[in-house]
C-alpha positions as CSV (number, residue, x, y, z in Angstrom):
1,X,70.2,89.1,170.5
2,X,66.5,88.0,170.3
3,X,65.6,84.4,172.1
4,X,63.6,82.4,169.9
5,X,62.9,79.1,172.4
6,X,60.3,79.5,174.7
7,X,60.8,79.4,178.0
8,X,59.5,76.2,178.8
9,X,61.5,74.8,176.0
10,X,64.9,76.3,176.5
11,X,64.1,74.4,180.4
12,X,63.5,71.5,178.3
13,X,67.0,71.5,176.4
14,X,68.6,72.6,179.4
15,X,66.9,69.6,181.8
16,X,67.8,67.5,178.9
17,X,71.6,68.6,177.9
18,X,74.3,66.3,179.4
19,X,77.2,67.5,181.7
20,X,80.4,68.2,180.6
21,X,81.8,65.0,182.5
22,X,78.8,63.0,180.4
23,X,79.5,64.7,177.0
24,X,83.6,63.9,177.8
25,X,82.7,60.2,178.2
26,X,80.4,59.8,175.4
27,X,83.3,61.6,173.1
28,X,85.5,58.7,174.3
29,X,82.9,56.2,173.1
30,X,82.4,57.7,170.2
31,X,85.9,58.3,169.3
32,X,86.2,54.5,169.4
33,X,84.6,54.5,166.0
34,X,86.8,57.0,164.4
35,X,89.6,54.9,163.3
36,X,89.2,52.5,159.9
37,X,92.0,50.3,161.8
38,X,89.6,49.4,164.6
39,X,86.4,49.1,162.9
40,X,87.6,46.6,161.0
41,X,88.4,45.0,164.1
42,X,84.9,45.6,166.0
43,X,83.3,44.3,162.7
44,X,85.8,40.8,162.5
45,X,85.1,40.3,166.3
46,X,81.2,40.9,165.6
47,X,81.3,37.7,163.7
48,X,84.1,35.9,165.9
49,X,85.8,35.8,168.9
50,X,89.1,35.6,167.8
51,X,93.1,36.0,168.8
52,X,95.2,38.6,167.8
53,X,97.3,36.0,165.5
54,X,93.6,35.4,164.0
55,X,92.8,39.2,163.3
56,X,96.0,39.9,162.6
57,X,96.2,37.3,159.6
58,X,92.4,37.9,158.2
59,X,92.9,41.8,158.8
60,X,96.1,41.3,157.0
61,X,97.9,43.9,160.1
62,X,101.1,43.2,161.6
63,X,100.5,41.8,165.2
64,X,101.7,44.7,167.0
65,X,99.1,46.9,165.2
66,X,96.1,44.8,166.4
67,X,97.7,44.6,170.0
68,X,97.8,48.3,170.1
69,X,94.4,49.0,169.2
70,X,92.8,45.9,171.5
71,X,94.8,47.3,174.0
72,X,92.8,50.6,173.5
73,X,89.4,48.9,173.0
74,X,90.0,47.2,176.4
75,X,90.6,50.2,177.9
76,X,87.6,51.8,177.3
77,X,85.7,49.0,178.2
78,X,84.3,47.6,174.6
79,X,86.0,44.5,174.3
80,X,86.7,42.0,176.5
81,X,89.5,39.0,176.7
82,X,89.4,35.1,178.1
83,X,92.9,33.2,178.0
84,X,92.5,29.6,176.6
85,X,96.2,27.9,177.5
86,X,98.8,30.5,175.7
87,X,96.1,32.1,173.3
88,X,93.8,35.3,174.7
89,X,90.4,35.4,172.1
90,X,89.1,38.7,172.0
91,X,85.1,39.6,172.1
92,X,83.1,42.3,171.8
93,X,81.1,43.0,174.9
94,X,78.4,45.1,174.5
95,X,75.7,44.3,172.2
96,X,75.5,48.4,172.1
97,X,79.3,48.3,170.3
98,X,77.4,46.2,167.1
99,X,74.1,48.4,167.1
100,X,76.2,51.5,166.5
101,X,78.1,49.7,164.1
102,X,75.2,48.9,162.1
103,X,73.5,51.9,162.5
104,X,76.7,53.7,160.8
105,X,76.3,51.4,158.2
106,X,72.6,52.2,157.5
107,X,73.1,55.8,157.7
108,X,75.6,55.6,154.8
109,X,73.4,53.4,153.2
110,X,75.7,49.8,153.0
C-alpha cells in the first residue's frame, strides 16, 4: 500500500496522537454527553445550582433517576455537591462541561 503523508508529517500526527490511556479518558468525558437524561441535567445545573428534589420536579424524573445519573456525573469529576442542613445542591464544576455543551448546540445549529 502507497504512503501518501510525508515523512515529516506522519511524525507530526504521530507526536501529536494521544495515548491509549489519554484517548480512554477523553471517551469517558465524552461519553458524559451521550445520554438525553443527563444533558438535560448539565443544561438545568448550568443555570442553577440545584437539589435533586429541584431537578427532579423541573426535569419532571423520578428522584431515583436523577440520583443515578449525579451519582455518575460525580464520579467522573463534572459536578460537584455542598450539603446545606439536610438538602445537597448540585453544580457543575468546570466551566469546560458548559463550553462543550454550547458548542454541541452551535454545531447543530440551536
Amino acid at each position: 500500500m502507497e504512503n501518501y503523508l510525508n515523512k515529516q508529517m506522519e511524525n507530526k500526527v504521530k507526536y501529536f496522537l494521544p495515548e491509549y490511556s489519554v484517548a480512554s479518558d477523553l471517551a469517558d468525558f465524552f461519553s458524559v454527553f451521550s445520554d438525553g437524561t443527563r444533558l438535560r441535567l448539565l443544561s438545568a445545573l448550568s443555570i442553577s445550582d440545584m437539589c435533586v428534589t429541584d431537578l427532579a420536579n423541573v426535569l419532571d424524573l423520578n428522584q431515583t433517576t436523577v440520583s443515578h445519573q449525579l451519582k455518575l456525573l460525580k464520579s467522573v469529576g463534572v459536578v460537584d455537591c455542598v450539603r446545606y442542613g439536610k438538602s445537597i445542591f448540585y453544580s457543575i464544576n468546570n466551566k469546560v462541561v458548559k463550553e462543550v455543551m454550547m458548542c454541541g448546540v452551535n454545531y447543530l445549529g440551536y
